[in-house]
C-alpha positions in Angstrom: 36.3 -26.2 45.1 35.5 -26.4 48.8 38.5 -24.6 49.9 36.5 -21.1 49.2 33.5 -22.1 51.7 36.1 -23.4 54.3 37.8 -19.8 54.1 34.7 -18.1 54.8 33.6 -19.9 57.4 37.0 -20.2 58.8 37.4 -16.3 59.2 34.0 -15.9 60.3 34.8 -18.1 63.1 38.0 -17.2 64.5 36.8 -13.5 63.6 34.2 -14.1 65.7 35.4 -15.9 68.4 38.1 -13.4 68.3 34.9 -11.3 68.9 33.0 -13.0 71.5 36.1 -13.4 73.6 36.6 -9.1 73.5 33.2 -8.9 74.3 33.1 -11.5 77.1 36.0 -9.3 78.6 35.1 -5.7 78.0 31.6 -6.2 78.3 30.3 -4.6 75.1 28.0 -7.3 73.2 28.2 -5.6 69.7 32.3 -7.0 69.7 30.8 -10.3 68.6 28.3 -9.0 65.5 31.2 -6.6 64.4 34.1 -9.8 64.8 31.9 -12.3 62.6 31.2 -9.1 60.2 34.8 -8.5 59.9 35.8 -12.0 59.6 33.2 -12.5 56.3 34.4 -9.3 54.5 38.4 -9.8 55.1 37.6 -13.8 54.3 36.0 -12.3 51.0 38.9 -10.5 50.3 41.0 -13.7 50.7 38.7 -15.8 48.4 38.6 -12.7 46.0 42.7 -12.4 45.6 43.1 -15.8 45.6 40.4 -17.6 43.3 38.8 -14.3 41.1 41.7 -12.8 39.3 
């Protein structure tokens, strides 16, 4: 069962990333905190709909 793990660390990194990048180019530094927060809860949902119903 290491598919769940590799789904949250997968949306917390392109999340982030996505993050970092935005931030990088607008120049507001809480874009990567909010990108890597966004990634874990929407990856939650994900492991949630797939694996706890």
């Amino acid at each position: 069962m290491s598919a769940a793990p590799a789904t949250l660390l997968g949306g917390m990194f392109v999340y982030g990333g996505a993050g970092w990048l935005l931030a990088r180019w607008l120049h507001v530094p809480a874009l990567l905190p909010i990108g890597l927060v966004f990634g874990l809860v929407f990856a939650s949902y994900l492991v949630y709909a797939r694996y706890g119903r």
